[in-house]
VMD Tcl script that draws the C-alpha trace (Angstrom):
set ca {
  {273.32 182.07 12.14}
  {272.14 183.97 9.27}
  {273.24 181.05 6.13}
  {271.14 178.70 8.46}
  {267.86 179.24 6.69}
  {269.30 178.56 3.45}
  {266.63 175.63 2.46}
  {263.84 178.02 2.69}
  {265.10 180.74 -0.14}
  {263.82 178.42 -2.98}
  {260.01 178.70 -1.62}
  {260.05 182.49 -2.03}
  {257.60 183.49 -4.37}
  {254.21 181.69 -4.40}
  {252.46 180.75 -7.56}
  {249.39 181.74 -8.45}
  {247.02 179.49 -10.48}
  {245.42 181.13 -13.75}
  {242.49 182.38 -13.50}
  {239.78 184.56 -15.02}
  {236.58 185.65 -14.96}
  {235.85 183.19 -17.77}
  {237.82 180.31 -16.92}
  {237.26 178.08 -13.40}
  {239.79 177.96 -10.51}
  {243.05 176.03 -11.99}
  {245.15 173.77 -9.92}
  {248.40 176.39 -9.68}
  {250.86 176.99 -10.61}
  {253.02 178.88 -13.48}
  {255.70 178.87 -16.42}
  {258.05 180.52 -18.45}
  {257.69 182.30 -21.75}
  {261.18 182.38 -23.58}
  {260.41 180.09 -26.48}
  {262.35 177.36 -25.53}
  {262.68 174.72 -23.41}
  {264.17 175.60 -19.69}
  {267.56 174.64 -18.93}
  {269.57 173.96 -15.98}
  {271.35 176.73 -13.87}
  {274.76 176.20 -14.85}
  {277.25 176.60 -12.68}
  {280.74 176.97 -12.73}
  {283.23 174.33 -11.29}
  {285.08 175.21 -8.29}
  {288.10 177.52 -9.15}
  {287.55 177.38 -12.86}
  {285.69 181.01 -12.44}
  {287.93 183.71 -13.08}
  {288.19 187.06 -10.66}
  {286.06 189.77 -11.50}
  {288.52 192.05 -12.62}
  {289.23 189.49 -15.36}
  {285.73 188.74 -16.41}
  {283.99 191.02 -18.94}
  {281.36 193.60 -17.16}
  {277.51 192.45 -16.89}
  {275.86 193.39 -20.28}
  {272.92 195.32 -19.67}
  {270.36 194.47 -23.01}
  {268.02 197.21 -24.59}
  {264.23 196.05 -22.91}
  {263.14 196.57 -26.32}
  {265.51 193.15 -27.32}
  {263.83 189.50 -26.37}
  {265.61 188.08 -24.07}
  {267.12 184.47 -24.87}
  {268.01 183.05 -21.07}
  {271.26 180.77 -20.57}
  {271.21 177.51 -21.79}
  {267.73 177.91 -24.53}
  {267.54 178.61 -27.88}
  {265.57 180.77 -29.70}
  {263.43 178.60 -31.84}
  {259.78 178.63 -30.99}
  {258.36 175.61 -29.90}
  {255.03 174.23 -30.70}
  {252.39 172.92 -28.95}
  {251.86 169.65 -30.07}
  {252.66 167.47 -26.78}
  {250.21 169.47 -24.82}
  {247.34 169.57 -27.50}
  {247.02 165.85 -27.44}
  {247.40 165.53 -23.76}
  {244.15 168.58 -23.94}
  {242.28 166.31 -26.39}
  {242.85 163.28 -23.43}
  {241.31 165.51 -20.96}
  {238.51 166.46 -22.97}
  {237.57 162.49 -23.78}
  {237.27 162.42 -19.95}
  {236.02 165.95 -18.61}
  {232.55 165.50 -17.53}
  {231.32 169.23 -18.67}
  {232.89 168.34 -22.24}
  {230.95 165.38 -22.28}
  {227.37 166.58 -20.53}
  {227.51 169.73 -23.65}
  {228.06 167.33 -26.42}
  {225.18 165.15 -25.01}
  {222.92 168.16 -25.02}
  {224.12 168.91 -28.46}
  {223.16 165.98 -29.81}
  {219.84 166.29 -27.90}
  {219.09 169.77 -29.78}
  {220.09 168.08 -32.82}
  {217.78 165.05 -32.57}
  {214.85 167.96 -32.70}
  {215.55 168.07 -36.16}
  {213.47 164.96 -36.25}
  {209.84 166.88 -35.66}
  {211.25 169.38 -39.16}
  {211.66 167.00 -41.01}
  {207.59 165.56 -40.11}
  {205.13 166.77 -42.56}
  {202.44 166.78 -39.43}
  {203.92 169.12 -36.36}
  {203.04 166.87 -34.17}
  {202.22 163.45 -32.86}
  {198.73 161.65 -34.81}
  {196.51 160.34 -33.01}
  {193.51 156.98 -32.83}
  {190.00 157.67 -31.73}
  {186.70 156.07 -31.40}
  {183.39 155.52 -29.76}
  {180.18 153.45 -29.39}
  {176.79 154.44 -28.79}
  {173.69 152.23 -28.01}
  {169.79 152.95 -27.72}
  {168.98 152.54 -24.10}
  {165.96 150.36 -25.65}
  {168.94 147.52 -26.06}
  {171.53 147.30 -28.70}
  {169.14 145.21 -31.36}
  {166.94 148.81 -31.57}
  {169.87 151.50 -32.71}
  {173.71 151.63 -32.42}
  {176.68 153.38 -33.72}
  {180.45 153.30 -33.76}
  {183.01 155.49 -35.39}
  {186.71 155.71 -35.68}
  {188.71 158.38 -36.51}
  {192.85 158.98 -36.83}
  {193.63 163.23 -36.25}
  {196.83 164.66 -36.90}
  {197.98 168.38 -36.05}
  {199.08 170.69 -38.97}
  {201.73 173.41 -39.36}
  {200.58 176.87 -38.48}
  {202.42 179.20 -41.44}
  {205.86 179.73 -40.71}
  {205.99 177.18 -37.40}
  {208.05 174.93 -39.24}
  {210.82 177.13 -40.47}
  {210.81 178.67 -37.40}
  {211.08 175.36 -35.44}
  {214.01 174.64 -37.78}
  {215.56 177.83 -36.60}
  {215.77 177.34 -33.11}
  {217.51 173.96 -33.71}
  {219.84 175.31 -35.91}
  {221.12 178.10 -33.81}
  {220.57 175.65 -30.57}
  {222.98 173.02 -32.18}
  {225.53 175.95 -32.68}
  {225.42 177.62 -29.67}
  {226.16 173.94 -27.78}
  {228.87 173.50 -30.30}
  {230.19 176.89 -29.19}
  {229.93 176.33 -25.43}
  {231.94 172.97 -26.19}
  {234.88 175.23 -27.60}
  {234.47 177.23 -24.06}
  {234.54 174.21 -22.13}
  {237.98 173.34 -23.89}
  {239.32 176.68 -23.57}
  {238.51 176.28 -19.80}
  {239.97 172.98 -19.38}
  {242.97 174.45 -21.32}
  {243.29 176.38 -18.43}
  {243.30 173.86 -15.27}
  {246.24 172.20 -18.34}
  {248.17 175.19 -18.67}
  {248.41 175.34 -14.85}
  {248.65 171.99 -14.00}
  {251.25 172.16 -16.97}
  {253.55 175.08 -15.53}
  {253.15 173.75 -12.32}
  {255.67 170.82 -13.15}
  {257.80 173.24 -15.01}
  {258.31 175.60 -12.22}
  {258.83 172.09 -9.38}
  {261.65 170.78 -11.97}
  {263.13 174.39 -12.35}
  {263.01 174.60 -8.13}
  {264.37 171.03 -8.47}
  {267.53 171.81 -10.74}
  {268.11 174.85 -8.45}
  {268.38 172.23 -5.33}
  {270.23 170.02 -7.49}
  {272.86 172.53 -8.35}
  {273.19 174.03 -4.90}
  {273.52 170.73 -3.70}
  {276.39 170.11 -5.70}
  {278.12 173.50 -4.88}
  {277.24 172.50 -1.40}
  {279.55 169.63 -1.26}
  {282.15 171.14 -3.46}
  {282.16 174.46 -0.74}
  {282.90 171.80 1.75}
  {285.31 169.60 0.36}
  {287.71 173.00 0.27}
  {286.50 173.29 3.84}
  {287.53 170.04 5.13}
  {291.01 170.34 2.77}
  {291.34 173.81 4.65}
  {290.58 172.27 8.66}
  {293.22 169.44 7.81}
  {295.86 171.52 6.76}
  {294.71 174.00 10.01}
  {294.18 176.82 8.23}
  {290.62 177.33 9.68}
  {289.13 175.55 12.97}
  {286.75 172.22 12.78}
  {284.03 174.94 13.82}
  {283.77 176.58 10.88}
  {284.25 173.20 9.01}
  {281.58 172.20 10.61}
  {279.61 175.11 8.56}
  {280.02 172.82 4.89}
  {278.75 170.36 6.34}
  {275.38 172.15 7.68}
  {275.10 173.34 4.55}
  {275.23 170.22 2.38}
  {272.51 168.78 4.59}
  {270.03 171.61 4.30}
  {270.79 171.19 0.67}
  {270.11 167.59 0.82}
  {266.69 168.74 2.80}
  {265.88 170.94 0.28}
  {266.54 168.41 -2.89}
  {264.39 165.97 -1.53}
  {261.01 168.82 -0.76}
  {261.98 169.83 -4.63}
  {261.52 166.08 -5.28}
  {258.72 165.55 -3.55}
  {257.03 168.29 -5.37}
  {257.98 167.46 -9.09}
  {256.67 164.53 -8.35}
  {253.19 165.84 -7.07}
  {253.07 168.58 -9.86}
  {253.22 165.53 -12.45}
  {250.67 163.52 -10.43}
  {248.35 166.68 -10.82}
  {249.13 166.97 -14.47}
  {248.37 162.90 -14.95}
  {245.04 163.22 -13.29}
  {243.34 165.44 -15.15}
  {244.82 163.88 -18.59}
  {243.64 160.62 -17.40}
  {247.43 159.93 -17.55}
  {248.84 161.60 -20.90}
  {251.40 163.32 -20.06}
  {253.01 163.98 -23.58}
  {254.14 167.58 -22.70}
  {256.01 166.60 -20.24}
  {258.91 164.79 -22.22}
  {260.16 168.41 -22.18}
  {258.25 171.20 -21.21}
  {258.45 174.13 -23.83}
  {256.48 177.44 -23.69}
  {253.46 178.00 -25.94}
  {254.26 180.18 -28.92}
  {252.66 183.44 -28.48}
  {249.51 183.86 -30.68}
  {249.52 187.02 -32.35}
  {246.06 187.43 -32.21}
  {242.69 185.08 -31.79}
  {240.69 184.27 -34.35}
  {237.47 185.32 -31.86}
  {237.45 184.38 -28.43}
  {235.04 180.78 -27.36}
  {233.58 183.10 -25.11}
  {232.63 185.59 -27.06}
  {231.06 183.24 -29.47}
  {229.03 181.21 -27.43}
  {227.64 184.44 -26.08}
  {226.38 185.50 -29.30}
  {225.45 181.98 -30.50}
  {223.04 182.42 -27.36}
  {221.92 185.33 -28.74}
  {221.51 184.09 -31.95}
  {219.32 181.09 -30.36}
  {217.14 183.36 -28.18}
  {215.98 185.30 -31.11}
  {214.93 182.57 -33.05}
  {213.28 180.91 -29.96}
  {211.33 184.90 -30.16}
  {210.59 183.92 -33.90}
  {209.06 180.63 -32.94}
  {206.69 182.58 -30.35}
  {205.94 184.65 -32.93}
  {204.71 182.04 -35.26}
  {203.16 179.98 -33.08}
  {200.16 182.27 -31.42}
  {197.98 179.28 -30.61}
  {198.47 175.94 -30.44}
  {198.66 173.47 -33.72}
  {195.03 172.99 -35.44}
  {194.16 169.27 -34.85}
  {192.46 167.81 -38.66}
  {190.83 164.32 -38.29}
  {189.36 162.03 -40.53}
  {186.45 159.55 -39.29}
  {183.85 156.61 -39.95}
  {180.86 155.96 -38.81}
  {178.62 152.58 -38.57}
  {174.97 152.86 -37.81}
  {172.52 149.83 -37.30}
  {169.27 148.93 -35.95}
  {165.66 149.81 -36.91}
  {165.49 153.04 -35.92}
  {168.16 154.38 -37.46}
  {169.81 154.58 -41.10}
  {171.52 151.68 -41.36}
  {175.54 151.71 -43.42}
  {178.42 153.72 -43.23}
  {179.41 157.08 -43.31}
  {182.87 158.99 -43.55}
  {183.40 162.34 -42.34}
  {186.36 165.16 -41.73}
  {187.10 166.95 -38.47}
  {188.46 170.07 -37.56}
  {190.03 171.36 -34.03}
  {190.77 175.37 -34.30}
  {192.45 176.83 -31.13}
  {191.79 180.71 -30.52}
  {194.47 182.73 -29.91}
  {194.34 184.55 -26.19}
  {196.59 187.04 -24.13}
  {196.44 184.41 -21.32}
  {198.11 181.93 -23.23}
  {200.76 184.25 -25.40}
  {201.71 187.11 -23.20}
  {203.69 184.98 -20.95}
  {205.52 183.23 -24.02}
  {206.37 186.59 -25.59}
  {207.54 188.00 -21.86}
  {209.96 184.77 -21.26}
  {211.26 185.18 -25.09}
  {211.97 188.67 -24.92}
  {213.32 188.35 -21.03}
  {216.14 185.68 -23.09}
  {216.89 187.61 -25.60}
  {217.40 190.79 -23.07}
  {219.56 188.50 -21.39}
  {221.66 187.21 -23.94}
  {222.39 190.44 -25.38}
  {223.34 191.65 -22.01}
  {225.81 188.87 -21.12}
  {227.31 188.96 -24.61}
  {227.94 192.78 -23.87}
  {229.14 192.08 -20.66}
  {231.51 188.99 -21.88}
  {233.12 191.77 -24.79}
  {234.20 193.97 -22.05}
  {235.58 190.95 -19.76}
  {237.74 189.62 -22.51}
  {238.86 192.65 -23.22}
  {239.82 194.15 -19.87}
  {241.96 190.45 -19.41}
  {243.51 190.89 -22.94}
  {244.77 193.90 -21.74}
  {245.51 193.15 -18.12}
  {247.54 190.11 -19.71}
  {249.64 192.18 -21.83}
  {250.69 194.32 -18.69}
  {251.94 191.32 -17.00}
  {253.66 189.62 -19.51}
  {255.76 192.85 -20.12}
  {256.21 193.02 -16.13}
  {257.44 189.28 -16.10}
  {259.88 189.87 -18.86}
  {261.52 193.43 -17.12}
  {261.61 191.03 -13.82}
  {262.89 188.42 -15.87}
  {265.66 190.45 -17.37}
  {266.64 191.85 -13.67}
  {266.93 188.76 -12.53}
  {269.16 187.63 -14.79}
  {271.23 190.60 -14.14}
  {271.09 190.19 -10.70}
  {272.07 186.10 -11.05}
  {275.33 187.02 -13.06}
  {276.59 190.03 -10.52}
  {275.41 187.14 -7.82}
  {277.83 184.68 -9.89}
  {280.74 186.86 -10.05}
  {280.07 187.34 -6.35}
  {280.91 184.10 -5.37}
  {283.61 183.85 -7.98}
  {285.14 186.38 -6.00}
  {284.62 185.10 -2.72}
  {285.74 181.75 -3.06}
  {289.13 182.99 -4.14}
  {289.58 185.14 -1.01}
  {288.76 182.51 0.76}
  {291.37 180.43 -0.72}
  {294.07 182.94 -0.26}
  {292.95 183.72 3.45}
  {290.99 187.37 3.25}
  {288.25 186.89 4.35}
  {286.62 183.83 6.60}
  {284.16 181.27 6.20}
  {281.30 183.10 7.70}
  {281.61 186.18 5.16}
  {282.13 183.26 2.14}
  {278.64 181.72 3.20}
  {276.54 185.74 3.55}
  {278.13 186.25 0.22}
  {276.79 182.70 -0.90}
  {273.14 183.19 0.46}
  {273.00 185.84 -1.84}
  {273.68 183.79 -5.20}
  {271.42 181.54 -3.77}
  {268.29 183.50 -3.62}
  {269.18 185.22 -6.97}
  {269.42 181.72 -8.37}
  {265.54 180.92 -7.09}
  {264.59 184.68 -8.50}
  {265.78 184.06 -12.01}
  {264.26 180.84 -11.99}
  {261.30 181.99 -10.56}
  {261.17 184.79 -12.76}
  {261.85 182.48 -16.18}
  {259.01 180.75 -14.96}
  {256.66 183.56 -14.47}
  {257.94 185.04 -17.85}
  {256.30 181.80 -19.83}
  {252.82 181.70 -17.28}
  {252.12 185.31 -18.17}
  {252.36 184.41 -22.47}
  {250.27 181.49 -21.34}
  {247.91 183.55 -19.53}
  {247.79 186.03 -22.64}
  {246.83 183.29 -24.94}
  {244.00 182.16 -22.31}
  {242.99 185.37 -22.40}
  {242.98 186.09 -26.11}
  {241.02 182.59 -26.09}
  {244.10 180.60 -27.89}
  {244.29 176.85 -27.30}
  {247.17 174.30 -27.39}
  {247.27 173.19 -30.72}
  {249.56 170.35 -32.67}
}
mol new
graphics top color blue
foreach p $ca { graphics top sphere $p radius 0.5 }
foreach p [lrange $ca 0 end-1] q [lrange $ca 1 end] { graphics top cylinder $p $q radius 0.2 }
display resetview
């Protein structure tokens, strides 16, 4: 029978987790964008629906006018619930934590700058002896070297920890714009299992209101046990389908809880991100050019550094025995490296191969975020026409059934033609919910894409 396959309508539509070139693979999932909390498909009691020719014609609204959905208000809701449950996952994401380790281990460079000798000093000595025994001539000396600054070394130094320390603290801003992603989708993926889970709900209770009137109808003989039979099929496969939309809320929260390390804040109601109207630069973008930045001063160290750190020592001497002057003697050292193409081609070929590279994936990373700005804009204003068609659709689907259920009441048409007519309302039902949900993961995937984060 063709109302048998009811249960399955509500899994139309698969979600797809958001994802970029920039961002890893999300869990999966999606959301809604009206700014407002979703609310539940409200449906009319049984018989309190008037007949279509006494309800008002389906208004059709100018695209150009937002579209505030049944049951949600306009206001625009912040943020705030899912940018502390973000700041939970960061305190426990293991890229978060590996970059802020490295930070601090560019930082603690700062350490050599601020050492008036460039490197580490350094304790010498020897002993000599006349082979005629020790009594006829010997000598000792001791000496402590240290290696000095080549001009410009140590500024240069302090430039590449500089820009090193910023470009980690950039690629930490990434990393929380890319865990704001796996959030966003883990996020919308309980939104869109509790808006499946109110649609079950409220077919489930039109279910067993549809066969109440049934059973009234068989008792009083005005249609066979057969087709009474037909309620009753359909309240279970309702039931069926309550209990998957259960099961799957309850998953989707699971998900959320695991990578918050159990926050789950946002989820006392879930609310759709205000849009951004524009980012204030995107992470990406940022830590591309704070690569840059560091590659070209690591170039400027090269540059300063063409042979390795002249090594100044100071030394005594003791002398003793007959044949030789006897007392001490103090004395200064000097170790001068000579600069050589063997030893600074291949430093100036690796700095300038970084630097090539850098500028090339910061080049590369402009385009990307641009191309998914734009992309993003396309399907958010896709999502809301779908959105808005949907809802049209629902309301025609609404009056359907209106309509139907009287006939059936007065006898025109027969249980069979009240549940085709029925099917229909419920897969525009799962459409408009579908499609509120898909309205709010498309202005979440803009603000990804513009590089916007959750914030309180």
């Amino acid at each position: 029978m063709r109302w048998l396959p009811l249960a399955t309508l509500l899994l139309a539509g698969p979600a797809f987790a958001q994802q970029t070139p920039l961002s890893p693979r999300p869990l999966g999932v999606p959301p809604e964008v009206n700014p407002a909390p979703l609310a539940p498909i409200a449906r009319p009691p049984a018989g309190s629906v008037p007949p279509p020719s006494a309800r008002p014609p389906v208004a059709r609204r100018d695209p150009a006018t937002p579209r505030h959905p049944r049951g949600r208000t306009a206001a625009v809701a912040d943020a705030s619930g899912l940018a502390s449950d973000l700041d939970a996952a960061m305190e426990i994401d293991a890229g978060a934590r590996a970059i802020a380790a490295r930070r601090n281990a560019v930082r603690a460079r700062d350490a050599q700058v601020r050492s008036p000798i460039a490197g580490s000093p350094a304790l010498g000595g020897s002993f000599r002896s006349d082979t005629r025994g020790p009594d006829r001539a010997r000598e000792w000396d001791l000496e402590i070297a240290a290696p000095v600054w080549l001009p410009g070394q140590r500024g240069a130094l302090a430039g590449t920890v500089e820009a090193g320390v910023a470009e980690q603290g950039y690629r930490l801003e990434l990393r929380r714009l890319e865990v704001a992603a796996l959030l966003r989708d883990a996020y919308w993926a309980v939104g869109a299992a509790e808006s499946e889970l109110r649609v079950a709900r409220d077919r489930l209770a039109t279910a067993r209101d549809v066969a109440r009137d049934f059973s009234r109808r068989a008792e009083l003989g005005d249609i066979s046990p057969t087709e009474a039979l037909l309620g009753r099929n359909e309240t279970l496969a309702a039931e069926l389908e309550l209990a998957r939309a259960e099961a799957a809320a309850d998953s989707a929260r699971a998900a959320y809880a695991t990578l918050t390390g159990g926050s789950t804040n946002a989820l006392a109601a879930i609310r759709p991100e205000p849009l951004a109207p524009n980012g204030n630069g995107h992470p990406a973008l940022r830590a591309a050019a704070a690569a840059l930045a560091s590659a070209e001063a690591q170039a400027r160290l090269v540059a300063a550094t063409p042979i390795d750190n002249p090594e100044v020592g100071l030394f005594t001497r003791r002398q003793g025995g007959p044949l030789t002057e006897d007392g001490y003697s103090v004395g200064l050292r000097l170790r001068l490296p000579l600069p050589t193409e063997a030893r600074n081609a291949p430093r100036r070929a690796d700095a300038e191969a970084d630097r090539t590279r850098a500028n090339a994936e910061l080049l590369q990373t402009r385009r990307v975020v641009e191309g998914e700005v734009r992309l993003a804009r396309v399907a958010l204003s896709a999502a809301e026409a779908s959105s808005r068609l949907a809802a049209d659709r629902r309301a025609v689907a609404d009056q359907q059934v209106a309509a139907a259920r009287q006939a059936f009441r007065s006898g025109e048409i027969g249980a069979f033609d009240l549940f085709r007519v029925r099917q229909l309302q419920i897969e525009a039902a799962a459409a408009d919910a579908q499609a509120q949900v898909g309205v709010g993961r498309a202005r979440s995937r803009l603000n990804q894409a513009m590089g916007v984060v959750p914030r309180g």
